[in-house]
DRENZA-395508 format. One record per residue (C-alpha): residue in one letter; z, y, x. Coordinates in steps of 0.1 Angstrom, whole numbers. Layout:
# DRENZA-395508
   votor      c3      c2      c1
       a       Z       Y       X
...
# end
This chain:
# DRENZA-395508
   votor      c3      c2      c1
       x       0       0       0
       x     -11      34      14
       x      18      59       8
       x      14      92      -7
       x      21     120      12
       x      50     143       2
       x      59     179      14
       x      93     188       4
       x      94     228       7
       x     131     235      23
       x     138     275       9
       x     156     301      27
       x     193     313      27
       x     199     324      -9
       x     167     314     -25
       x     155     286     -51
       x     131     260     -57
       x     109     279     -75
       x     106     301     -49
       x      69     322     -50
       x      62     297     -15
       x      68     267     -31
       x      52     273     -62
       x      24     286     -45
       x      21     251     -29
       x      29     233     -58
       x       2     250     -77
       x     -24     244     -50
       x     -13     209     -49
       x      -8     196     -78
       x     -38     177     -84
       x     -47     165     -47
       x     -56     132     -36
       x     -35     124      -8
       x      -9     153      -6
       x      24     162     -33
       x      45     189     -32
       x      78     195     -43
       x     115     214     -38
       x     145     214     -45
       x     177     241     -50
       x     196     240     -18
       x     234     246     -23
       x     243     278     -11
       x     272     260      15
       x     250     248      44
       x     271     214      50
       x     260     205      18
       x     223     215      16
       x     223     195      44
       x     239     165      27
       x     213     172      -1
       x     184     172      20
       x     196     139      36
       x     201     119       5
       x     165     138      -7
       x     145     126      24
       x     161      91      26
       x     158      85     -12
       x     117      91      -6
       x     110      75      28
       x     100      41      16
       x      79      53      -8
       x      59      83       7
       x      52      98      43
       x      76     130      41
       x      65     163      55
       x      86     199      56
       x      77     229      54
       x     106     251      60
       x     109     292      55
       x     135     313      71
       x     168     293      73
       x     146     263      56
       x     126     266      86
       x     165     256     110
       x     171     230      89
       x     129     216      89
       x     138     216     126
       x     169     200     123
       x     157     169      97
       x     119     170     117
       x     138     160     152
       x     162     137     134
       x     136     116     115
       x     105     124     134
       x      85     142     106
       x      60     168     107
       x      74     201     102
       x      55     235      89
       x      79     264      95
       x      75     295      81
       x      89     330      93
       x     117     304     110
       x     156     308     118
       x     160     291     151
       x     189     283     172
       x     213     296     176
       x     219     312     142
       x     249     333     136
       x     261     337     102
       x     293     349     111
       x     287     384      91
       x     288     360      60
       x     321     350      68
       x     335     356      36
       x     329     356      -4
       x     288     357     -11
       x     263     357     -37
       x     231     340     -44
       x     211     370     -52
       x     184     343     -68
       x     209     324     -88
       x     237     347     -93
       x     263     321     -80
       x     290     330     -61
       x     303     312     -31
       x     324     313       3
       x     316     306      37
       x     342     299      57
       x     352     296     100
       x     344     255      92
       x     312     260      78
       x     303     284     107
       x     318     259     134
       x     299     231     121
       x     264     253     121
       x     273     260     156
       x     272     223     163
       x     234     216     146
       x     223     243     167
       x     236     224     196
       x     216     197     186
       x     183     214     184
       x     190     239     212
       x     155     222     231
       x     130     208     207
       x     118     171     220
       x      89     162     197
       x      70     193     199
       x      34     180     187
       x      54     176     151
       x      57     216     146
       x      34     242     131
       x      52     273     131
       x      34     301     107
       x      50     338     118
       x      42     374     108
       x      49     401     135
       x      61     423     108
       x      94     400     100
       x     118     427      91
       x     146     400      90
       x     139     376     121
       x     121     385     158
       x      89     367     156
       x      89     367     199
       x     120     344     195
       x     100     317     175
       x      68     319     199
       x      90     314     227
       x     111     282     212
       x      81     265     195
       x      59     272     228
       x      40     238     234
       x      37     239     198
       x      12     246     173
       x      16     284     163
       x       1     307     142
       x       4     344     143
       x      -6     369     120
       x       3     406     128
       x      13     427     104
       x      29     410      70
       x      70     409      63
       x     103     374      61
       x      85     369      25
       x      51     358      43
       x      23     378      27
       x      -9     357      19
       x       6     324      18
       x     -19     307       0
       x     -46     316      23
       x     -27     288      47
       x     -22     260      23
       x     -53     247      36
       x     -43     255      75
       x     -11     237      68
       x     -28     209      52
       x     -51     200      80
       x     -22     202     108
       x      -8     178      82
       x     -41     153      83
       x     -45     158     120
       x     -18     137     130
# end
């Protein structure tokens, strides 16, 4: 049995699934051959999305050939789950190691959802310790990494310089939402086919 493949779409620090990315790519998928999309609502505590994610991926494995494309924060944790299970890995406007979220030490909210939450010294401690574990990436040929020089939110020069010996895409101008994402689908779908 040939499996299908699957692109789980990993969203951004206080996003959604039906973030405009991944609907984008749900759209443009929805009816291909070979390729499915999908996402799901990351809780807002990063221990846990983590958790989720792993249950998410393992749950699919034996049934489909699981692919992430990961924006902002989404894009830590596509590096994270890509090194860990060797899986291709599309990152978008990435986080990379180290983050810092100390300065949201404290009570949040989800400006998507409205849900309030804290983030505390543990969760911080244990964040510190994943980007220990992806301080060097190791499987480099499994990474696109798609980045606009206009980022207002993360230095595109710091994700050049950590996915170098990657395959990276730059496109000056644009802002951390990604203008013109669709006019990559079909970018990201052939780094996808290619390997």
């Amino acid at each position: 049995m040939n499996k299908k493949n699957l692109i789980l779409y990993v969203h951004g620090w206080n996003s959604h699934a039906k973030a405009r990315k991944a609907e984008l790519l749900k759209n443009e998928l929805q009816n291909h051959n070979s390729f499915e999309a999908t996402a799901i609502s990351l809780k807002n505590h990063p221990r846990e999305a983590v958790k989720q994610l792993i249950e998410f991926i393992e749950s699919k494995q034996d049934d489909y050939i699981v692919h992430l494309i990961g924006s902002s924060l989404g894009g830590f944790f596509g590096i994270y789950f890509a090194e860990k299970y060797d899986l291709l890995c599309v990152n978008i406007n990435p986080a990379i190691p180290p983050i810092d979220m100390s300065e949201y030490l404290g009570e949040n909210q989800n400006y998507s959802t409205g849900e309030k939450f804290v983030i505390d010294q543990d969760q911080l401690d244990w964040l510190g310790l994943m980007n220990k574990k992806i301080k060097n990436l190791k499987k480099h040929k499994n990474f696109m990494t798609l980045v606009q020089s206009g980022d207002e939110v993360l230095d595109y020069k710091l994700a050049i310089e950590y996915f170098s010996g990657s395959q990276i895409d730059i496109t000056f101008g644009g802002d951390h939402s990604f203008e013109d994402f669709e006019s990559h689908i079909q970018k990201i779908q052939n780094f996808l086919n290619m390997h």
